[in-house]
N, C-alpha and C positions, 0 to 999 in steps of 0.2 A: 600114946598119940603125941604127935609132935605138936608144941605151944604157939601162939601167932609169932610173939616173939623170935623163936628159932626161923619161921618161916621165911621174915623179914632178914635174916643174917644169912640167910642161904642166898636169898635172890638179890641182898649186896654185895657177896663174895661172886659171885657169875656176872655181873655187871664189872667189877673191875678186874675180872679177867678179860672179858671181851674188850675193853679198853685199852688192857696192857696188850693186846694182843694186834689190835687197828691200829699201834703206835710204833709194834715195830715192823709191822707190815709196810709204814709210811716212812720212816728210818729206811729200811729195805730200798725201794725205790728211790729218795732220796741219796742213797748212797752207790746205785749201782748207776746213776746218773754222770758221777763223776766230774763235777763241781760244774756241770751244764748251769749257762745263765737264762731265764727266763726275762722276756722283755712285753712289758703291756702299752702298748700303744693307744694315746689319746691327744684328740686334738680339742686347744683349748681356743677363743677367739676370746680377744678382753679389746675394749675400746681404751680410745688414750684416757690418760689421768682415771682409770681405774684400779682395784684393787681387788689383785686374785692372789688364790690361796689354791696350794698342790698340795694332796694331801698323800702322805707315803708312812702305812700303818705297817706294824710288826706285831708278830706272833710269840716272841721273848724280848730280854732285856737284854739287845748289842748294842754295838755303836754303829751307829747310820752319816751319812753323807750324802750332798745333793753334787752332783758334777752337771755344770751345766755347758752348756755350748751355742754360743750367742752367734747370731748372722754378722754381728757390727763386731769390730775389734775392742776389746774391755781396758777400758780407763787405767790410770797406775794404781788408783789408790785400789782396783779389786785385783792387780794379779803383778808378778814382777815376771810376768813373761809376755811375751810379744802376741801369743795366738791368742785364736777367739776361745780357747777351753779353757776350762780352771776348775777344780774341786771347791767348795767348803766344806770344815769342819766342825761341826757346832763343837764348844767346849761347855758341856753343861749347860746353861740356859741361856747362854747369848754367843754373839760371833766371832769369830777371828779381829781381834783388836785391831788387825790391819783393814778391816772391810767395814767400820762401826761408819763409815759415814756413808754405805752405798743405803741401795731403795730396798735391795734385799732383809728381810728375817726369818730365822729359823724357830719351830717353835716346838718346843721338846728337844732331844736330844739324848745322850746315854745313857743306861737305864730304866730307859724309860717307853713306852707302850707308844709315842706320837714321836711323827718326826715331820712335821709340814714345814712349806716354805711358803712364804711370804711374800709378793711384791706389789710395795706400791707405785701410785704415781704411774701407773706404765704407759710405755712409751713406745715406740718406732724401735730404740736402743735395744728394750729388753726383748723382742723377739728373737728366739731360737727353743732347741731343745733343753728341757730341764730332767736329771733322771735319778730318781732314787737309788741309793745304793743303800744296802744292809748286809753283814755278815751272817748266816745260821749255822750253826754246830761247826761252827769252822772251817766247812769246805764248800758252803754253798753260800752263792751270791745271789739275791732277787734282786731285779730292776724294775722301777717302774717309769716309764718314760713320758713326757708330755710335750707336746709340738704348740707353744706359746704363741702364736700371731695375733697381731693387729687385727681387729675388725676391717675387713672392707666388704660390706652389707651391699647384696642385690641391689638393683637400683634403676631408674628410669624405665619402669614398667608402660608398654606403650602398647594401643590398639594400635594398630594403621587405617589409613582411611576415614579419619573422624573429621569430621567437617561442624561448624557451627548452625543449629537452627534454633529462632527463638529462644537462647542462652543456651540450648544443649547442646550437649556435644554428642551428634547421630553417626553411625555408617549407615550411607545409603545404597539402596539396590531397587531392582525395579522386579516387580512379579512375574514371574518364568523366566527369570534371568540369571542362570547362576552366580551366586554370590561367592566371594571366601574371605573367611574374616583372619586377619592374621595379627599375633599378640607376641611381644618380643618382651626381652629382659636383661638387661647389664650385666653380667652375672660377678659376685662379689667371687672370692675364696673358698667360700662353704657350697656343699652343691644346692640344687634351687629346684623347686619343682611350680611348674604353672599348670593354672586348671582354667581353664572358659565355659562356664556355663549361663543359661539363657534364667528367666523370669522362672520356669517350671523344674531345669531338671540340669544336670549337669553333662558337659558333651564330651570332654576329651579331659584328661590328667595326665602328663607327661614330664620326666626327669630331664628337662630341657629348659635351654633359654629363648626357645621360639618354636610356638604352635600354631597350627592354622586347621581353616573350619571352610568347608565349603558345602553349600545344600542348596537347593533351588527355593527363594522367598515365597511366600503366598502374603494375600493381604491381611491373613490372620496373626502374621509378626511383626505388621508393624504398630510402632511402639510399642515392641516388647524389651525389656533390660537387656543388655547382654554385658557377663562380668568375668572380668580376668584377673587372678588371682597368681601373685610368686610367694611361696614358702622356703625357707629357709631356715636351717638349725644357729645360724648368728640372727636371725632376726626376731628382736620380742614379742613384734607379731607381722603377719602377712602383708605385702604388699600386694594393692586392691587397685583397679581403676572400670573405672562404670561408663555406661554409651548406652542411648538407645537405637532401635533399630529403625531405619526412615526407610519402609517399603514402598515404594510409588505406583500407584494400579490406578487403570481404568475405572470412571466411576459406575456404583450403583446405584440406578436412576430410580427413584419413588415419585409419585404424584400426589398430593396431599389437594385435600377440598375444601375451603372456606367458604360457606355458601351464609348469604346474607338475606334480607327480607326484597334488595333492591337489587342484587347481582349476586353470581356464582363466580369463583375465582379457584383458579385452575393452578397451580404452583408446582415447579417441575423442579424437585428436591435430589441432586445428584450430591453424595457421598463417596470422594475419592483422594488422592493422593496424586501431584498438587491440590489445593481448593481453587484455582482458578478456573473457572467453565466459562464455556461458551453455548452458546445455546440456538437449537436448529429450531423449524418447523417442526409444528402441531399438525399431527395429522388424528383426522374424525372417522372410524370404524363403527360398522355396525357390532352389533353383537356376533352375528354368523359372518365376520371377517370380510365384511365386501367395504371397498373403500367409497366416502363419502366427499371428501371436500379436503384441503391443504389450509392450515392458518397460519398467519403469523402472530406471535404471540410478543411480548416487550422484551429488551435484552436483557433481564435478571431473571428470566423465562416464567413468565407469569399469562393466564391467559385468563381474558375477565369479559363476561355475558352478563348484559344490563337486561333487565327483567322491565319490559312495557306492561302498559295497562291490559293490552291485548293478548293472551296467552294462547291463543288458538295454535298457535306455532313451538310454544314453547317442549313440547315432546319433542322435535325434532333436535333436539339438542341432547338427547339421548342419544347413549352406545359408548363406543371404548376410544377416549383421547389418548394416542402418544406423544410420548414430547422426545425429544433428543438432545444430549449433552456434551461434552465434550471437555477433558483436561491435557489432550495434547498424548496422555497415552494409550497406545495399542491395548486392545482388552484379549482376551484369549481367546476372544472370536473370532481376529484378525482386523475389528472394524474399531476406527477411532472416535465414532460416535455412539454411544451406547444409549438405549431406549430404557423408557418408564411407562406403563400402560395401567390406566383407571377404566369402571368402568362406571358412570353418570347415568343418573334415573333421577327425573323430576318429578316429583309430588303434586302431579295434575288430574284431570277429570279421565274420566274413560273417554279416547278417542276413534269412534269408528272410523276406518285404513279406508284407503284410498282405493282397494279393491272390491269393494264391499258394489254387489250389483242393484242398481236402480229400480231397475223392472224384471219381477220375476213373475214367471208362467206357473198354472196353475189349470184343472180340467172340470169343468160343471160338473158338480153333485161327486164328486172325492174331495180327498185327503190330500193336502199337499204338506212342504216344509219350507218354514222363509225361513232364511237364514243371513245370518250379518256375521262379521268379525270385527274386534273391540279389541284394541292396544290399549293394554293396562300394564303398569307396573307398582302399582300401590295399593295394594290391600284385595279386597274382594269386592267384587260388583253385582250390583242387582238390575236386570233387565225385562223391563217392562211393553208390552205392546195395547197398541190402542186404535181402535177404527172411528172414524169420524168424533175424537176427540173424548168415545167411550172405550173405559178399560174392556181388554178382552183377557177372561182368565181361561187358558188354554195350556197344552202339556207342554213344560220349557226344557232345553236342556243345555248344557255347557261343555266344551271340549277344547283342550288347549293343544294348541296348532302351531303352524309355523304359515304366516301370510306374509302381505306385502303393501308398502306405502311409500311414501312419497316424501324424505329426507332432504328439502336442499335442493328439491328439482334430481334429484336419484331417487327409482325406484329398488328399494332395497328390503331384503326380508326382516320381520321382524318377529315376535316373539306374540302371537294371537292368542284371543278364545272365540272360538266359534259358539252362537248363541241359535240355536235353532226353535223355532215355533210351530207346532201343529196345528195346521186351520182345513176348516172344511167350508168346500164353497159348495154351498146349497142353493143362494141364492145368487140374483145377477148383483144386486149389492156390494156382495163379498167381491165382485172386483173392484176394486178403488184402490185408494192410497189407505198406507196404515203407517203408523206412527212407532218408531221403537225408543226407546228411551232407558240408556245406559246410567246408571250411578255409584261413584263408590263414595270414599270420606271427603275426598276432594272437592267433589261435586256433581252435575248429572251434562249428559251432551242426547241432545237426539237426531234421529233418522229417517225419512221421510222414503218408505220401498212402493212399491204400485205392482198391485197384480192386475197382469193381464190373463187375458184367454188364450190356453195354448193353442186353438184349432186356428185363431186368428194368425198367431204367430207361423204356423205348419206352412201356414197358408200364400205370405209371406215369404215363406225362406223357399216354397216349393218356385214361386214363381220368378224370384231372384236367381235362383237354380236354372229353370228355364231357360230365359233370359242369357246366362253367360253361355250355355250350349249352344243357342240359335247362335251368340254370335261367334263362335267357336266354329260352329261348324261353315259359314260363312267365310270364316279368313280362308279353313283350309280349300272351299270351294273356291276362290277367286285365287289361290297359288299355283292350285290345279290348271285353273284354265290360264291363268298369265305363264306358265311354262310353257302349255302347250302352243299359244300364240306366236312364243318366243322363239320354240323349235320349226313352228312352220317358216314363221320369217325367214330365220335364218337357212333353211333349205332352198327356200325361193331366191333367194339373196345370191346365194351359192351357185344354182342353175342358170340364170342370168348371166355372171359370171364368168362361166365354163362357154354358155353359147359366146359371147361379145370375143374374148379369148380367140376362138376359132374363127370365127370370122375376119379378124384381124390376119391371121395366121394366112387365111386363102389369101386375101386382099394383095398381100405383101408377095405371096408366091406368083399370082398370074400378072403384076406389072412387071415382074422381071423378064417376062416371057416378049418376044415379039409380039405372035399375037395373043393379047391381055385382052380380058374381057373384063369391063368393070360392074363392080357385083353392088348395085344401094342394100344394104343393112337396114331394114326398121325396125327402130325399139320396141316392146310392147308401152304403150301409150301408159297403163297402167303402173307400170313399174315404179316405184317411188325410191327417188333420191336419199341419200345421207341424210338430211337437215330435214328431211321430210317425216324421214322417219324417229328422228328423235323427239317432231312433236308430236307422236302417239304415245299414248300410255302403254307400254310391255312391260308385264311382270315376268321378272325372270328370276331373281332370288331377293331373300328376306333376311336384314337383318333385324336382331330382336337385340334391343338396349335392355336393359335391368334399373330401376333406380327407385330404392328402399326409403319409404318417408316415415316417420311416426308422429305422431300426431297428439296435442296433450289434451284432455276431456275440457271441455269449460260449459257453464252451464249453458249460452248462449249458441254457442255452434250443433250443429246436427250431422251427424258422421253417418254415410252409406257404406253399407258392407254386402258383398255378396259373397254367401257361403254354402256348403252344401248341406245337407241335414245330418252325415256321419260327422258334418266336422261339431257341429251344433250339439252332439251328444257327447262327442267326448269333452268337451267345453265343461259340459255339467257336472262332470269327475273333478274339477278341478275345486280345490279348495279356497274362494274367494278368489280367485283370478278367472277375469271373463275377457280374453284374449284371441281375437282371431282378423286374418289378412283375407284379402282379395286381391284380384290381378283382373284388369282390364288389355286385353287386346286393340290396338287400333292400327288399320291399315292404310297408308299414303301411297298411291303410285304415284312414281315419278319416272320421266323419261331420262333421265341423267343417268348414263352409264349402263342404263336397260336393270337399274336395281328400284327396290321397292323396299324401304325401312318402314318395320316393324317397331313399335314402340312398345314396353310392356311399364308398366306402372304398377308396385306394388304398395298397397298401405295397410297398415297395422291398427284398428281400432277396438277401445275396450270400450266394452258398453257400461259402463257407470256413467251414464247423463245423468243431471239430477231431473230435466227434463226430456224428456224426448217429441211426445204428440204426437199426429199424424204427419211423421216425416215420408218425404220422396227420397229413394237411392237418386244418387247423383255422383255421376262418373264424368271428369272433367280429362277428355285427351291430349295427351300435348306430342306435337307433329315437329318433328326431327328435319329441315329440309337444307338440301345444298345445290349450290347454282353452280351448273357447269357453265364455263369461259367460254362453249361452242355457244350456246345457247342461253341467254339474258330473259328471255320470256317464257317463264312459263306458266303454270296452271296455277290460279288463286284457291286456296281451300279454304272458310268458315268456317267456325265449329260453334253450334248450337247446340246448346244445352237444353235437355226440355224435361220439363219436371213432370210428373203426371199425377193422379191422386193418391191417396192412403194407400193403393194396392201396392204402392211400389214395383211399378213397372216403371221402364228406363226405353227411352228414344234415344240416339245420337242423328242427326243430319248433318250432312257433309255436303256443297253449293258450291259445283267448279264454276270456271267462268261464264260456259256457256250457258248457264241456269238449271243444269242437269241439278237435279236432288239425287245426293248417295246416301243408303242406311245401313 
């Protein structure tokens, strides 16, 4: 068996074979090359008054030479000849005795493994190419070459469009406005690369000395960084220049609330780019978007409600304020005032609305339901009812609604609960007044409802009912017969006419004649004149005027309504609203023009009195009249009003001049 020792002398005999063998492979190639020179290019940058070193190594022991080649023309003491080229020869370890005073040294020399060169002090002078030369096995020359320049470093690295704000230096743009940022650079000798990137991430990198950036701003950029950067292999480190971004946008308007023990203050807080505002009208919304009222608020847009002793009103200052703003820019709505919307809830008692009905019906020996509605916004309520000042504990119930009140003089919907009561009326007692009585943290409000008897009520709307048919049916009887008056007239009128006509016609014929016979014409004695007949009353057409009144409840006033009993029920469906019109008919003959003006009068009345009593319907006509220029005198008309008892029946008289009574 072979020993470790042989082992180790075997696998060093095959290793310097395979040595001897890569060496004349490289001899080989080396010599079929046929004294080809190889040349390594490198470029060097050295700033002035510094001190660079070329290094130029060898693989044996020849003798080496730097040839160099200067852009300036070289001095006497380095060359006895006119051009910019010249060789040195190091002699061992120092230079040519002719060249001991340049800036040049060599360092190694023949024999030896190093052959660097040396220069200090550099200058503008020494720039050119410097190049190794060395001898190998005789027939092969390596170079290595160096491209020695002056430093001229990048420089004046520039954003464009930088303006000064507050000591920075911004590019400004406006939001949806296409921006482009554009970033330049001096460029030195060496090449130069510039990169722009923002606060987060970076946007472009380019082997130039000028880039640009175009994107459309949002208001999420501005004040953000943006930074541009030049690289370079002369420079020891990058050149940098910084900006922030000034995006200018329409502001976004908030409302903030300061509310106090003695006032609430209202402050319309706009966030934009400029900070200068301006500031519009406050306008007052309910909740369900129906507009209330216009304010003006102070010019650093503040708006402030002083709190009285009196708070009965103070809900009415609930629902949703906007305010409006302004910095001069377009928003991307198109509009250059932009809004801020709150929405205000006071911390007051529960308010029964303005809808809530006074007097409700109810039938001897059943079941009825009173019911109320209660504008709360604060917490939860407890509602109480009471008959002659004793509690009644009966089935209660609650349901939240959408009703209606009285904002500011606007009836406007608001945000309800309906409170309903189960009662039975047994006795006559049970019709009275009943007391309701609202509470939450705030504090308690109450209500004062009155049951009547429906059969009373039936009784009531039947003969109201009545009442407008009879006179209904009256107008259309006197149209009737005023046309027909009008059409006989006018036939009589006509016939008269026709005869008078012919007679004229013979008259004219038999004087022309020799013998004429003359013919007396007698009128009918009867027959009435023009002027005669303009002072008769003929009806002959009707106009009808329209004119819509409304009317506001007070306790004091008593409002007549005539309705029919479908309208009366569908009333009832309605959720706190008790809302219903009537139309009044009244008829004026007048002989002016053979017309007769119709007047129609409509009014709107809701029954929440807080009193009513035995009121009379009362219906007040108002008479439409015009004087014709033929005729200065005409007929005087009256109007008396006449009230009658609880039944609510209605009279109107009418008292021409001759003492006739019309109804």
């Amino acid at each position: 068996m072979t020993n470790p020792a042989d082992k180790a002398n075997i696998i060093a005999s095959d290793m310097t074979f395979l040595i001897s063998v890569l060496k004349l492979l490289v001899l080989f190639v080396l010599c079929s090359s046929k004294q080809s020179v190889r040349y390594t290019h490198k470029n060097v940058f050295a700033g002035t008054n510094e001190t660079v070193v070329l290094n130029c190594y060898r693989i044996d022991k020849v003798a080496c030479a730097w040839r160099i080649s200067k852009k300036a023309v070289p001095s006497a003491k380095e060359s006895n000849e006119t051009d910019k080229t010249y060789t040195l020869h190091p002699e061992g370890h120092s230079l040519n005795p002719k060249l001991k005073s340049s800036n040049i040294d060599i360092i190694g020399g023949n024999d030896t493994r190093t052959c660097k060169l040396k220069i200090r002090s550099f200058s503008a002078a020494d720039e050119g190419i410097y190049t190794c030369k060395y001898l190998s096995s005789g027939t092969f020359t390596l170079d290595k070459r160096y491209n020695v320049q002056l430093k001229s470093l990048p420089s004046n690295l520039t954003i464009h469009g930088l303006i000064m704000k507050n000591g920075r230096q911004v590019v400004r743009g406006v939001e949806g406005t296409k921006l482009t940022i554009v970033c330049t650079v001096k460029r030195g000798r060496s090449a130069v690369t510039l990169r722009l990137s923002t606060t987060k991430v970076y946007i472009q990198t380019k082997n130039t000395y000028r880039i640009t950036y175009s994107f459309m701003p949002t208001q999420k950029e501005n004040m953000q960084s943006i930074v541009c950067c030049a690289n370079s292999a002369s420079l020891a480190k990058p050149l940098s220049v910084k900006a922030l971004l000034d995006i200018q946008y329409s502001p976004v308007v908030k409302i903030k609330c300061r509310p106090t023990n003695r006032k609430l203050v209202l402050i319309c807080n706009p966030s934009g780019n400029p900070t200068n505002y301006t500031f519009g009208d406050w306008e007052h919304w309910s909740e369900f978007k129906e507009h209330i009222r216009t304010l003006e608020g102070s010019p650093d847009g503040k708006l402030t409600f002083l709190k009285s002793n009196n708070n009965k009103r103070l809900h009415e200052t609930d629902g949703i304020y906007k305010c409006k703003a302004s910095n001069g820019m377009y928003g991307t709505n198109g509009h250059v005032y932009q809004k801020g919307t709150e929405l205000v809830h006071n911390k007051v008692s529960p308010i029964f609305v303005n809808a809530n009905k006074p007097i409700q019906f109810g039938r001897y020996g059943q079941k009825m339901n009173l019911t109320v509605c209660v504008y709360n916004n604060y917490g939860i309520i407890q509602a109480t009812i009471s008959k002659l000042n004793e509690p009644l504990y009966t089935e209660t119930s609650q349901e939240i609604i959408r009703t209606h009140d009285i904002f500011h003089d606007v009836n406007v919907t608001v945000p309800g609960i309906k409170v309903t009561f189960q009662l039975t009326l047994n006795k006559d007692e049970d019709f009275t007044d009943y007391t309701i009585k609202a509470c939450n943290k705030m504090g308690c409000n109450k209500l004062t409802v009155k049951i009547a008897s429906e059969t009373i009520h039936s009784t009531v709307e039947q003969s109201t009912s009545n009442h407008g048919i009879v006179i209904v049916v009256l107008v259309l009887v006197n149209i009737v017969i005023g046309a027909g008056i009008g059409v006989f007239v006018r036939y009589w009128k006509q016939k008269i006419k026709k005869r008078m006509t012919t007679a004229a016609n013979v008259r004219e014929s038999e004087e022309s004649n020799d013998d004429s016979v003359n013919y007396n014409i007698v009128e009918n004695e009867n027959h009435q004149t023009s002027s005669q007949e303009n002072k008769n009353q003929i009806l002959t057409t009707v106009h009808i005027i329209g004119n819509e009144k409304r009317y506001k409840n007070t306790a004091s006033s008593v409002n007549a309504s005539v309705a029919s009993d479908n309208n009366i029920k569908d009333m009832d469906n309605y959720d706190c609203v008790y809302k219903q019109s009537y139309t009044t008919l009244v008829v004026q003959n007048r002989a002016d023009d053979e017309n007769v003006n119709l007047i129609t009068k409509q009014i709107s009345i809701y029954e929440n009195e807080h009193s009513l009593g035995n009121s009379a319907f009362e219906v007040s006509p108002e008479f439409l009249q015009v004087t014709s220029p033929e005729d200065q005198t005409l007929p005087i008309y009256e109007n008396v009003n006449h009230q009658t008892s609880s039944q609510g029946t209605h009279m109107t008289k009418v008292i021409d001049r001759n003492g006739d009574m019309r109804i």
